[in-house]
C-alpha positions in Angstrom: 13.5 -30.8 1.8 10.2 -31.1 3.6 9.8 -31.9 7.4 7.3 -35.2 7.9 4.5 -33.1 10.4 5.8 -35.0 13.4 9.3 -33.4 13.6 7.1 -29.7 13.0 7.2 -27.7 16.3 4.7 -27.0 18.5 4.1 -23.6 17.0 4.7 -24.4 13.8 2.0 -27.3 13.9 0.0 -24.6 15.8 0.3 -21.5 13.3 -0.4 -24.5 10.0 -3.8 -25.5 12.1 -4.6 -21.9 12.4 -4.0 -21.6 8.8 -5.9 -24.4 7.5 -8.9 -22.8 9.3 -8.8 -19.2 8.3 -9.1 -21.0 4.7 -10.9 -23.2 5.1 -13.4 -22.7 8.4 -13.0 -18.9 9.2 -15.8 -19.5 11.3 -13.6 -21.8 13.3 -10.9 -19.6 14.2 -12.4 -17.5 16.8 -12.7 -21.0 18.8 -8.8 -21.2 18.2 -6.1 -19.7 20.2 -4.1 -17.3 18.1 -0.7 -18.2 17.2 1.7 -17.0 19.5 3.5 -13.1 19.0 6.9 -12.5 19.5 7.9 -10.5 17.7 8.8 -7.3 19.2 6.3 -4.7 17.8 3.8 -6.6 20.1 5.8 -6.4 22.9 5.7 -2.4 23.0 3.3 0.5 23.8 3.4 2.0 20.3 0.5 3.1 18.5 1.6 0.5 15.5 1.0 -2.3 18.5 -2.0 -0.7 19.7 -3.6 -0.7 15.9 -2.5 -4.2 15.0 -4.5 -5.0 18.2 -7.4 -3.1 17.6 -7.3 -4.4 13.8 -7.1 -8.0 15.4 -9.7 -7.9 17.8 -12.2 -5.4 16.0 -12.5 -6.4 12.5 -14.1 -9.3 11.7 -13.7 -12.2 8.6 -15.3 -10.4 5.7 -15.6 -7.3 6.9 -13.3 -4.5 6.2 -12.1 -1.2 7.8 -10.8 2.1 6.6 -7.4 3.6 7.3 -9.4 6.5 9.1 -11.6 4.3 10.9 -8.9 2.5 12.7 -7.0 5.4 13.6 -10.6 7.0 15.3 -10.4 3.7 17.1 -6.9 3.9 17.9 -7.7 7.3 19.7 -6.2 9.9 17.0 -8.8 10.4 13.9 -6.1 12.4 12.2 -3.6 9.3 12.3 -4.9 7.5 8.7 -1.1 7.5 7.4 0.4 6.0 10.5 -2.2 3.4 10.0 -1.0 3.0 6.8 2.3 2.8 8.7 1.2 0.6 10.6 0.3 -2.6 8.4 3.4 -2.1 6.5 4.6 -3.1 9.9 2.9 -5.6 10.0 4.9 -8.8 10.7 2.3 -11.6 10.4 -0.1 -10.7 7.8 -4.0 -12.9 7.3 -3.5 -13.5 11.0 -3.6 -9.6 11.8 -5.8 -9.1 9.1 -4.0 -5.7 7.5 -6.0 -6.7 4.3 -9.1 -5.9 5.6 -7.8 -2.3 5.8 -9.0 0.1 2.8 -9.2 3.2 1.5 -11.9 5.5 2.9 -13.5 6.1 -0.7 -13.6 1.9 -0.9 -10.7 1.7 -2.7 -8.9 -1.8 -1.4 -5.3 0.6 -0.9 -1.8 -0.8 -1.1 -0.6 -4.2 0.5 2.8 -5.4 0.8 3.8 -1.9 -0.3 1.6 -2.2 -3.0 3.6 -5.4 -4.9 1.0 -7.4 -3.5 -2.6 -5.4 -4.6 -3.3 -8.7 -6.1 -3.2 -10.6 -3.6 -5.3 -8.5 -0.9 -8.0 -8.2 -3.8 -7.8 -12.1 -3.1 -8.3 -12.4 0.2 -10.8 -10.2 0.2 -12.8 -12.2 -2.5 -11.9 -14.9 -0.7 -13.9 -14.1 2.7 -16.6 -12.3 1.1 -17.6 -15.5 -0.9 -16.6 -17.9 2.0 -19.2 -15.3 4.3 -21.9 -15.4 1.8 -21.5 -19.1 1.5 -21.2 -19.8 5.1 -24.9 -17.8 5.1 -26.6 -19.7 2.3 -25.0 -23.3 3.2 -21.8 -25.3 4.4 -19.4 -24.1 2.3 -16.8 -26.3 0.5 -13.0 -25.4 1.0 -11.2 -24.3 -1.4 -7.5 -25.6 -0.2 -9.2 -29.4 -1.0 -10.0 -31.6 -4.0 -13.9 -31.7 -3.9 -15.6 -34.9 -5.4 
């Protein structure tokens, strides 16, 4: 049974406006405040926390980073497989971007342990044509009916 949006939480309300504008107005959601974290692997000093941060904060809509690249960032270049660890943790996927992570020969990698592949090819398509339309024009959403 579905809630009517009134009864919605705060955060709930919050995290579905966030949402709506990473599919529809990426551009937008840097002017957002992120949805809220609490869940405990942002709450500790682990390297996990420190690359979900990184991941957050350094790699933009569209663009994409390696597994390598973000442990060099993280502080150990050696450290590609705890990355990998790393977005497997992962507990709030598209807002920490894990899909934007790839495979240092450009490979796109597993996501959601690899039952999800097609899915992060999606997402991927999915900000690369909203980028290039961004640049060229307004782009149209495509979460609406267009007339």
């Amino acid at each position: 049974r579905s809630r009517p949006q009134e009864e919605m939480t705060a955060p709930v309300k919050h995290c579905m406006t966030w949402l709506r504008a990473y599919f529809c107005e990426p551009w937008t959601t840097g002017k957002l405040p992120l949805p809220a974290f609490h869940h405990p692997i942002f709450q500790q000093a682990t390297f996990t926390c420190k690359v979900l941060r990184i991941l957050l904060n350094d790699v933009e809509f569209g663009e994409m980073a390696s597994y390598k690249q973000l442990a060099t960032l993280a502080g150990n270049s050696k450290a590609a497989r705890a990355v990998g660890g790393a977005m497997i943790s992962n507990p709030v996927p598209i807002i920490v971007p894990c899909h934007r992570v790839i495979c240092s020969n450009g490979q796109i990698g597993n996501y959601m342990g690899g039952r999800g592949n097609h899915l992060k090819q999606w997402l991927l398509t999915h900000e690369k044509l909203l980028k290039e339309s961004r640049a060229t024009s307004r782009g149209l959403c495509p979460m609406q009916p267009h007339s």
